[in-house]
C-alpha positions as a printed Julia matrix, in Angstrom:
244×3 Matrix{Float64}:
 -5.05  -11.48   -2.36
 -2.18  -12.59   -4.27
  0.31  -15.25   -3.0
  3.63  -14.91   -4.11
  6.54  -17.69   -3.66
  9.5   -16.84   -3.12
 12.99  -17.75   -4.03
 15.66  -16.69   -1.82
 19.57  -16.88   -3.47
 22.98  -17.68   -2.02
 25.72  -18.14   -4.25
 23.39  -18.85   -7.51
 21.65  -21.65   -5.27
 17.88  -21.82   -4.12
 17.99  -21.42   -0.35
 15.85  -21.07    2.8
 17.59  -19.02    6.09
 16.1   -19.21    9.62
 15.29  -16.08   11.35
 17.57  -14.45    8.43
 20.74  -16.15   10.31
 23.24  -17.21    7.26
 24.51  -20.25    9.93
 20.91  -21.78    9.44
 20.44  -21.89    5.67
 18.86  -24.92    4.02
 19.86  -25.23    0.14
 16.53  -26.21   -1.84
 18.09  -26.57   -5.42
 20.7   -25.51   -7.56
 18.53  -24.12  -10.57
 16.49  -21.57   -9.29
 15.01  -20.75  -12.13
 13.46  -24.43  -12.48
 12.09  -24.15   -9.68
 10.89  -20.03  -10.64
  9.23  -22.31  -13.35
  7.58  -24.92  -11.14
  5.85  -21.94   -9.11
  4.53  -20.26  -12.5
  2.98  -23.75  -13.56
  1.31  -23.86  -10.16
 -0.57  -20.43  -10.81
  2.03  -18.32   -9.34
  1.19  -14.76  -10.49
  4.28  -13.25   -9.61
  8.27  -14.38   -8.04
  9.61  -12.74   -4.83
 13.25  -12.63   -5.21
 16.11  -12.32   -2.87
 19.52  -12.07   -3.51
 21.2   -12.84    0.01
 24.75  -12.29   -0.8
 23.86   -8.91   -1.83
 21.65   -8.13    1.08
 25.15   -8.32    3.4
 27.9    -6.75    0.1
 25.75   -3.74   -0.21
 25.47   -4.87   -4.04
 23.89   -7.47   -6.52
 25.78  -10.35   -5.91
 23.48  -12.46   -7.56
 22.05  -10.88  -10.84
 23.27  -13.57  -13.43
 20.68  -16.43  -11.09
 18.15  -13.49  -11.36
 18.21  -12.72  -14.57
 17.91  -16.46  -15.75
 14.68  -16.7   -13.55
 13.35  -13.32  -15.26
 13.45  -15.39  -18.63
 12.57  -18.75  -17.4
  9.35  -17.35  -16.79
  6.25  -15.24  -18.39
  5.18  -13.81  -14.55
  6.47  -10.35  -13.23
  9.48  -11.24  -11.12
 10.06   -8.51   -8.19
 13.59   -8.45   -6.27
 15.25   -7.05   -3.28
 18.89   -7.71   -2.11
 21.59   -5.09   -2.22
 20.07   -2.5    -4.43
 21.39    1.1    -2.68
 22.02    2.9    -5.9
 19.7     4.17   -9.02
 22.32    2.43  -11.19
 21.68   -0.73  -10.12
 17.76   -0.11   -9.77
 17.64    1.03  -13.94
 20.13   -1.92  -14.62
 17.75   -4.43  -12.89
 14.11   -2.79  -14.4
 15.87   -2.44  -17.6
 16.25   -6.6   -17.98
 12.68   -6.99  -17.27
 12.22   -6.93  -13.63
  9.16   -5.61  -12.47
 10.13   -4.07   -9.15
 12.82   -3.56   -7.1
 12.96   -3.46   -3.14
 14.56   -1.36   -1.35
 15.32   -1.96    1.97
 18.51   -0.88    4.03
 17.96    2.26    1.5
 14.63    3.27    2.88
 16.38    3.62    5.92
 19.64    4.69    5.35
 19.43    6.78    2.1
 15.77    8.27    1.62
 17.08   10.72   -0.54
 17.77    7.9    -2.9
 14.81    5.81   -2.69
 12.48    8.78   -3.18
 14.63    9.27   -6.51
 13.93    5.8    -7.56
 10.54    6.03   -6.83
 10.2     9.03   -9.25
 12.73    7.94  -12.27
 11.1     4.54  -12.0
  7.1     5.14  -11.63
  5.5     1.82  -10.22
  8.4    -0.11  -10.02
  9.88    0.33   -6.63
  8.7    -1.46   -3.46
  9.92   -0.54    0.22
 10.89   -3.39    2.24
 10.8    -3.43    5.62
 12.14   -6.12    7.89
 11.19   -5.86   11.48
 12.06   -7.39   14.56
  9.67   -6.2    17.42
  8.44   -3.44   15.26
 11.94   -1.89   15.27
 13.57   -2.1    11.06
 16.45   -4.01   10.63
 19.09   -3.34    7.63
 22.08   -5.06    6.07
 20.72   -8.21    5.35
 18.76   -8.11    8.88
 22.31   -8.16   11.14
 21.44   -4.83   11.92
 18.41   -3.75   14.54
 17.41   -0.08   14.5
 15.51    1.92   17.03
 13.32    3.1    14.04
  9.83    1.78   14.08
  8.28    0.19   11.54
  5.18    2.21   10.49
  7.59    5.53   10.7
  9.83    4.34    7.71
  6.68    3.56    5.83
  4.85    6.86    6.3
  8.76    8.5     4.98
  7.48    7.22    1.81
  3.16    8.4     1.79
  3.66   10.61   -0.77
  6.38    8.96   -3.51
  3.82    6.41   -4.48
  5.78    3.29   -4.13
  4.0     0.13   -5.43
  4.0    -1.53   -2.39
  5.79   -2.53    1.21
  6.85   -5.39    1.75
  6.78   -6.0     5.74
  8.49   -9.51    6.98
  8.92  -10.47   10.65
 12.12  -11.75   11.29
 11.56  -13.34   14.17
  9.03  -15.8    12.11
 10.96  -15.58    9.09
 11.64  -19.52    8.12
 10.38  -20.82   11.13
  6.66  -21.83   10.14
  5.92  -20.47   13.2
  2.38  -18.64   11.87
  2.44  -14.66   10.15
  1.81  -12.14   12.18
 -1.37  -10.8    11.02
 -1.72   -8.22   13.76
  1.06   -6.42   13.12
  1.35   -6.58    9.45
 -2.79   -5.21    9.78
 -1.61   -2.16   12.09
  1.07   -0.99    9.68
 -1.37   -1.39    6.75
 -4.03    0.74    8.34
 -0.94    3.6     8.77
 -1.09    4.02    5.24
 -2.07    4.35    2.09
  0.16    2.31    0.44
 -0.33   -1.46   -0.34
  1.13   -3.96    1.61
  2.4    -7.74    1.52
  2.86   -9.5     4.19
  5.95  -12.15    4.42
  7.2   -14.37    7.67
  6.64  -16.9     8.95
  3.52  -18.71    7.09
  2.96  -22.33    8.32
 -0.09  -23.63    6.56
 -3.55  -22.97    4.83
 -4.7   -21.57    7.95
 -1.88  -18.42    7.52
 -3.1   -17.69    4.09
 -7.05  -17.82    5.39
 -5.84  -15.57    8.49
 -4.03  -13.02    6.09
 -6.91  -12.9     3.75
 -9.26  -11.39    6.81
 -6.9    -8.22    6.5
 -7.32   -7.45    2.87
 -9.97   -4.73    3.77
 -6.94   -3.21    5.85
 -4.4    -2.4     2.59
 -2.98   -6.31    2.45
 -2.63   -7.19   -0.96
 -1.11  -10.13   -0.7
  1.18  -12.39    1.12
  5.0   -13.97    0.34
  5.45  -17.78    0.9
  8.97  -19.4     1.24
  9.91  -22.43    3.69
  6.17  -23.83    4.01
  6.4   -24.43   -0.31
  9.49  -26.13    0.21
  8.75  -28.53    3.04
  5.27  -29.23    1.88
  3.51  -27.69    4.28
  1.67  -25.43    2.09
  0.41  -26.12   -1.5
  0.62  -23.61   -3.68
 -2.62  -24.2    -5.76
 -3.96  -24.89   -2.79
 -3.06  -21.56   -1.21
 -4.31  -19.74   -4.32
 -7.43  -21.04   -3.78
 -7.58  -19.74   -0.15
 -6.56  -16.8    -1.04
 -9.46  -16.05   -3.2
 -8.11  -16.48   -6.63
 -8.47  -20.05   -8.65
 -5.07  -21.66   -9.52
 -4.63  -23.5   -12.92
């Protein structure tokens, strides 16, 4: 199980949003890529990246902060925000990110995604936001009637690396993951997923690590790093792997 921080950006700054609402955002620090750093030296294995700004433009709004953390750090960086065309997906994998996500896409422009997906082999992720198991797009101000584990079986057969399924509702809140629903949509397929909303403490990680058998690979940490909540070595640890 692999425990990934994340970094979330608003106008080049470190930030933490509640329930995805841009009126309750909490900056963390102005060098994002310090604090890319920080997680790395804590036995971060990878970064989970989010530009915010380009989550509601429909573009990357923040690729200069993203690129910096790419090179502050040795660790495969993966990044979602605003990516809705293959031009921006080769621009972003050819300055060394890992993957992209692809989110509103998945929903809005499959014809696209599957493209990425076979152009760039391994280095596309599907991420789906959910609020009561119904997606949400543009930068989560948008609620569809499309259920969750539909979008994800769209994509069975184009081999993305992963999906990356967050509850909004728990998003920033500490208010627990939910493990149920993030196991249900993990047993609908065959692709790998990580989990992301919504952790509050060791007990999360331990929780999320009982659904591994189930396709979880791994889980995304955000607002628990910041407030101290959660330890990162210590969450490695938890999670099965032994931080440095």
């Amino acid at each position: 199980m692999i425990i990934i921080p994340a970094i979330d950006l608003k106008d080049g700054k470190c930030v933490r949003l509640a329930q995805g609402d841009f009126r309750r955002m909490t900056v963390y620090s102005e060098n994002p890529s310090e604090i890319a750093a920080q997680w790395q030296e804590q036995g971060a294995e990878r970064i989970h990246v989010v530009d915010l700004d380009g989550s509601l433009a429909g573009s990357p709004r923040n690729r200069e902060a993203i690129l910096e953390i790419v090179r502050s750090v040795r660790i495969p960086v993966e990044v979602g925000g605003g990516i809705r065309d293959i031009q921006a997906v080769a621009s972003y994998v050819s300055s060394g990110v890992q993957w992209v996500i692809l989110g509103t896409a998945a929903l809005k422009n499959g014809v696209f995604v599957k493209e990425a997906c076979r152009v760039f082999q391994g280095c596309v992720m599907i991420g789906i936001d959910a609020k009561d198991g119904m997606a949400a797009v543009e930068g989560w101000t948008e609620k569809t009637a499309a259920p969750a584990a539909d979008i994800a079986r769209c994509y069975e057969d184009d081999g993305p690396a992963a999906i990356i399924y967050t509850d909004i509702k728990r998003d920033g809140m500490e208010t627990g993951i939910n493990v149920e629903a993030t196991r249900m949509l993990a047993r609908s397929v065959s692709i790998p997923v990580i989990a992301s909303g919504g952790v509050a403490g060791i007990d999360d990680i331990r929780r999320v690590t009982k659904i591994e058998a189930d396709g979880v690979m791994g889980v995304i940490v955000g607002k628990a790093l910041y407030t101290g909540s959660l330890g990162l070595p210590e969450a490695i640890r938890a999670a099965g792997n032994q931080a440095d």
